[in-house]
N, C-alpha and C positions, 0 to 999 in steps of 0.2 A: 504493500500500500504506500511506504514511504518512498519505494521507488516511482512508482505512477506519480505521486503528488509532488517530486522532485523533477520529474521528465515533464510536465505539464507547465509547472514555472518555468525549465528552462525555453522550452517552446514559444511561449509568451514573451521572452525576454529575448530571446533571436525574431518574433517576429515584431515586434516593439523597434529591434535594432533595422532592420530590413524595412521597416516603414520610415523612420527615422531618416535613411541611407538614401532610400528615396523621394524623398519628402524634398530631397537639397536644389530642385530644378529650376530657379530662377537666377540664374547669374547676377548677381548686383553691381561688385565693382570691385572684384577680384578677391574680397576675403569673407563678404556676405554674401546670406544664401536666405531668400523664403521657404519656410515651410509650407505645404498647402493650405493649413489654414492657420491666416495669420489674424490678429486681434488692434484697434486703434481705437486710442481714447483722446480724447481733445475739446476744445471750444472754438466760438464761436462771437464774431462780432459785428454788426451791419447795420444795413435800413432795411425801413416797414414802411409798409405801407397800405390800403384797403381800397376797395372798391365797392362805393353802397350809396343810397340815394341820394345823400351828403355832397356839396363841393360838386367836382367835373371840371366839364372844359367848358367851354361857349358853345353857345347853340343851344337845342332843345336834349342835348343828351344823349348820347351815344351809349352802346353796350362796349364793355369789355376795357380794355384797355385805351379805347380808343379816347374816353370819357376818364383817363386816368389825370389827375393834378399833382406833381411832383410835389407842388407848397404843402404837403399834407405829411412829407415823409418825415415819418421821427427814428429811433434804433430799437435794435435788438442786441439780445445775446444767446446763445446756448451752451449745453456742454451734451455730449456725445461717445458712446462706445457702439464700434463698428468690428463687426467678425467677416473676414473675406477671406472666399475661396478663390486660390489660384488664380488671383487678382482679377477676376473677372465677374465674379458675382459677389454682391456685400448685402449684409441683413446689418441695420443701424436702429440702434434706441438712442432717440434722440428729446431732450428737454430744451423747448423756447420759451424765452421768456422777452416779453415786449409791450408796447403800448400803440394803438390805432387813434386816429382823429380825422376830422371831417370838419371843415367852416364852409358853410355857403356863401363868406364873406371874402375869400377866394376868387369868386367873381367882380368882384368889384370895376376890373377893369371892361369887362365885356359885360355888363348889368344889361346894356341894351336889346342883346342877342339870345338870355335867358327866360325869357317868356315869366319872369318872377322869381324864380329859384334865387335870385340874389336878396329878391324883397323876403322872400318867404323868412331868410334870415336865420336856419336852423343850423347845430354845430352839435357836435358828441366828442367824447376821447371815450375810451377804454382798455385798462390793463388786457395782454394777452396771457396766458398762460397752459403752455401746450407739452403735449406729451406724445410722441408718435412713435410707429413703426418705417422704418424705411429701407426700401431694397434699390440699387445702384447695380446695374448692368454698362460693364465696362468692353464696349465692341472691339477694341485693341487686342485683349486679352480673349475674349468670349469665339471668334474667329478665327485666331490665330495663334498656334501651338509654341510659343518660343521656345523651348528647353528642344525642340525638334530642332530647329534652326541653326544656325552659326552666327545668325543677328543677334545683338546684347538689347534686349528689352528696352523699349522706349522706359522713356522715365515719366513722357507726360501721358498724361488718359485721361480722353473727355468720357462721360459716362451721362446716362440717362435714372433717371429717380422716380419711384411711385412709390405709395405708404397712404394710412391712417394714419389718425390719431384720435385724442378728447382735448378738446380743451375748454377753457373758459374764461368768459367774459362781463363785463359790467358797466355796461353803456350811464354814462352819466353826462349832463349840461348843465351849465350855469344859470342859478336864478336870476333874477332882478336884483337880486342883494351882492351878487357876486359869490355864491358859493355852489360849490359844486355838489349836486343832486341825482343819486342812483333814480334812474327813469325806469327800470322796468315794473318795481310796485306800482307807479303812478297810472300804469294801463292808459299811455294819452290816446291809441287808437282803440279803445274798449275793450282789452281784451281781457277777459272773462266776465264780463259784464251781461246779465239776462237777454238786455236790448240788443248785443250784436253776438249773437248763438257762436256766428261762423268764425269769431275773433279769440284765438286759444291764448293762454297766459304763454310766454314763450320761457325756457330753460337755458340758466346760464352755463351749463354745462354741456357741453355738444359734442358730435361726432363729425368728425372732417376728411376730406381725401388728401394728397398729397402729390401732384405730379409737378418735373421737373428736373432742369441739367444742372451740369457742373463739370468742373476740370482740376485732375489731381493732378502736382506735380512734385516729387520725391527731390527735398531740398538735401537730403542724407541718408544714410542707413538707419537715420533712428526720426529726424520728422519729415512731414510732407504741409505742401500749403494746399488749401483749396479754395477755388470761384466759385458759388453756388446760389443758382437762383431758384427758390421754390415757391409753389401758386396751391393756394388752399381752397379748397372747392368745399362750400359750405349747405348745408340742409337748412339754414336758418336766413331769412329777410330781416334779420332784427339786431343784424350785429350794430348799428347804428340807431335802433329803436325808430325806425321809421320802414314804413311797410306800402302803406295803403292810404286811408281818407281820414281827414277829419271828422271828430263826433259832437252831438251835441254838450255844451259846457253843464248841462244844466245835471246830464248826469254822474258827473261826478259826488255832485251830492247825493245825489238819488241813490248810491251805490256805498253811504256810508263815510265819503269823502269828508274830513273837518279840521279845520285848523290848518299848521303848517301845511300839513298832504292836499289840503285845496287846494290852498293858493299857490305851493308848487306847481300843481296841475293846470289851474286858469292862467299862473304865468306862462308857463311852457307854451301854451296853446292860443294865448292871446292876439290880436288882430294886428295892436301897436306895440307889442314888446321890441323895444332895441326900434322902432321905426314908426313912428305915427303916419306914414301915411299909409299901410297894412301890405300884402303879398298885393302884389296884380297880378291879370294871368287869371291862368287855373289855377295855380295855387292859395288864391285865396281862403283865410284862415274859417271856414265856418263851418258847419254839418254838411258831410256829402264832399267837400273838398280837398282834391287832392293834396295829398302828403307826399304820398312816394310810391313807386311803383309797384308793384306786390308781384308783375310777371318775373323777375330779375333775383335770387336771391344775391348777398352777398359775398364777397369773398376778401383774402389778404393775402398778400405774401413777401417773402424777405429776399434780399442779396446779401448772401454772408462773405465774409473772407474766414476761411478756416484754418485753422493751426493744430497739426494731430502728431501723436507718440506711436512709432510703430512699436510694436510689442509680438516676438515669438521669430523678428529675423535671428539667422546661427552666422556666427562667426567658424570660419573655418582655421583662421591663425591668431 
């Protein structure tokens, strides 16, 4: 028995050594070696930025990027461990952490071409905080067998990015007193309210998609920088707490509404707040008038510059 349980360790330990032996297929730079699977931890630092019924460009409003206003960009940061195989496929847990905003007052210079969005006058910021999965498909490596070759491995790889995540948000504006005010209890487009059935309470806590590039380039055997731009495709219209139409003022009281939490609410929603002569346009501030779009949900996303620790290259001298 002690000889089986002897022959079975060594078995293990020749083929430990024989995976090990071959594990060494990446040339590096004459005395580093990847193993197949190698491990990177790092951070993270850049702009943010959102896309939501907030701000824009001139005109009536464009989808997508096209209606993007750089004046809105603020930063982020993260931190990050990534496991990649044979430099060609990576699985990334990845923490963001940031803040989004929105002024309609952005406009300014083009008020004329905004059919009111400038009058309308509305503005949000909100912390970001996110948590994702993300997988990075490297076509340098994914197509092409290096350790076959006599070519020494590029050092740079652009790479393509898709992932989940949760994350969460807390859309807040300034009152008339100048302090800043969480809007999603205040329900300013009715939501959960009797009178408008079809208007749900919305959740700060959400689920997100994740597509997007990037480009690694191996500054040493032990870091690498990265360019990486990612776009968060979101299940939610409300990450700026604007959606749809204006409701009547009258029921917020109706609903319970009293004190501070009123007048929060009649400020936000007011005709003259921040502008006596009120929105023109369709967006005029009354019952029935529009707020913001509800076909469109919103989205956000970052440009990092990244700084990673390779971890599990072998030195051979």
């Amino acid at each position: 028995m002690k000889k089986v349980t002897l022959l079975a360790a060594c078995s293990l330990l020749l083929t430990g050594f024989l995976q090990k032996a071959s594990a060494q297929y990446y040339f590096y730079d004459g005395y580093s070696y990847d193993t197949p699977l190698m491990f990177e931890l790092g951070g993270s630092f850049g702009a943010m930025n959102c896309l939501t019924d907030i701000g824009g460009k001139r005109g009536l409003g464009k989808k997508g990027t096209k209606d993007l206003n750089m004046g809105n960009t603020t930063t982020n940061g993260s931190v990050y461990l990534t496991a990649t195989w044979r430099d060609a496929i990576a699985l990334r847990l990845e923490g963001t952490f940031g803040r989004v905003q929105a002024h309609d007052s952005v406009l300014k210079d083009v008020a004329a071409t905004t059919n009111g969005r400038y009058e309308r006058n509305l503005h949000f910021r909100s912390k970001i905080s996110e948590i994702a999965v993300i997988a990075e498909f490297h076509p340098l490596f994914i197509f092409i067998n290096w350790p076959s070759t006599d070519v020494e491995p590029p050092r740079i790889s652009p790479y393509l990015a898709a992932g989940a995540g949760i994350f969460s948000f807390n859309p807040q504006a300034k009152n008339r007193n100048g302090q800043w005010v969480d809007l999603q209890p205040l329900s300013l487009e009715g939501q959960g309210f009797p009178q408008y059935p079809d208007r749900r309470p919305y959740k700060l806590t959400q689920t997100n998609f994740i597509l997007g590039m990037g480009i690694r380039y191996e500054l040493s055997p032990t870091f690498n920088l990265r360019m990486e731009l990612l776009h968060r495709i979101l299940n939610t219209d409300y990450l700026d707490d604007v959606s749809t139409r204006y409701i009547d003022n009258q029921y917020f009281a109706a609903n319970g509404f009293s004190g501070v939490q009123l007048r929060d609410a009649l400020d936000l929603t007011s005709n003259d707040r921040l502008n006596p002569g009120g929105p023109t346009g369709k967006y005029r501030k009354t019952e029935g008038g529009i707020r913001g779009d509800p076909t469109n949900n919103d989205s956000y996303f970052t440009f990092n510059i990244k700084l990673g620790i390779s971890i599990g290259r072998e030195k051979i001298r």
